[in-house]
N, C-alpha and C positions, 0 to 999 in steps of 0.2 A: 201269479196274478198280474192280468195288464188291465185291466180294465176296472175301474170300483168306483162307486156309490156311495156316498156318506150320506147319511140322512143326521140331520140334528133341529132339534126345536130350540135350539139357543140361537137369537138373532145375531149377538155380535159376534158370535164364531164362522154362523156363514158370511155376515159381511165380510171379515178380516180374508175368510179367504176365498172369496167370489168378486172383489170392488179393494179393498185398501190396504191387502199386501202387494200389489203391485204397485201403488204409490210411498208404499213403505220402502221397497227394495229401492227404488229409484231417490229418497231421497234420504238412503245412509242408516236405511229401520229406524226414522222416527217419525211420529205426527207428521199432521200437519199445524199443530201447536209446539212444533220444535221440541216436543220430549220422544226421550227413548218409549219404543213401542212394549207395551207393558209382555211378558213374556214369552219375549223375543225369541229367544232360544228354542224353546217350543213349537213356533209358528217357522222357524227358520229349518227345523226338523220335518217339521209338515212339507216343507215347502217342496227341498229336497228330495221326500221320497216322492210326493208330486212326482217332479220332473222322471223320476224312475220308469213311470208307470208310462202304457200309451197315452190312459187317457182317466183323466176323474172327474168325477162329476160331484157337484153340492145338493142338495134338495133339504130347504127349509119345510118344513113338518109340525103340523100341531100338536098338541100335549096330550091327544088322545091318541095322534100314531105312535106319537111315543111308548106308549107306555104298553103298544104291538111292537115294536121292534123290541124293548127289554124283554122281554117274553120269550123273543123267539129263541134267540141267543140261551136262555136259561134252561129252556126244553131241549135243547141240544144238550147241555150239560148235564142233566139229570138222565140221561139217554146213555149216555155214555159209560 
């Protein structure tokens, strides 16, 4: 894989990584309330495989695509 799409309907995970981990990495993984960024670890794993890849993309999504993209994933498994 070089190329991928994350689709999510949780707002503050697309934020975190489309707008404010890159103000996290610049200032040491913390706020801008000077606390450590809530799990860090996680998002610093994201980040990483990020860079791996050519290229990723975000796409915030309503709770009705949602609950198409759960599906799809599931009918693949049952397929199998």
């Amino acid at each position: 894989i070089t190329r991928l799409m994350i689709k999510t309907d949780i707002t503050n995970v697309y934020n975190s990584m489309t707008e404010w981990i890159h103000r996290w990495k610049s200032n040491g993984w913390e706020t801008v309330r000077d606390t450590e960024v809530r799990d860090k670890n996680d998002f610093m794993i994201l980040d990483h495989n990020r860079i791996l890849l050519d290229s990723v993309a975000w796409k915030l999504i309503g709770s009705e695509d949602d609950r198409d993209a759960v599906r799809q994933p599931n009918c693949l498994l049952d397929s199998a």
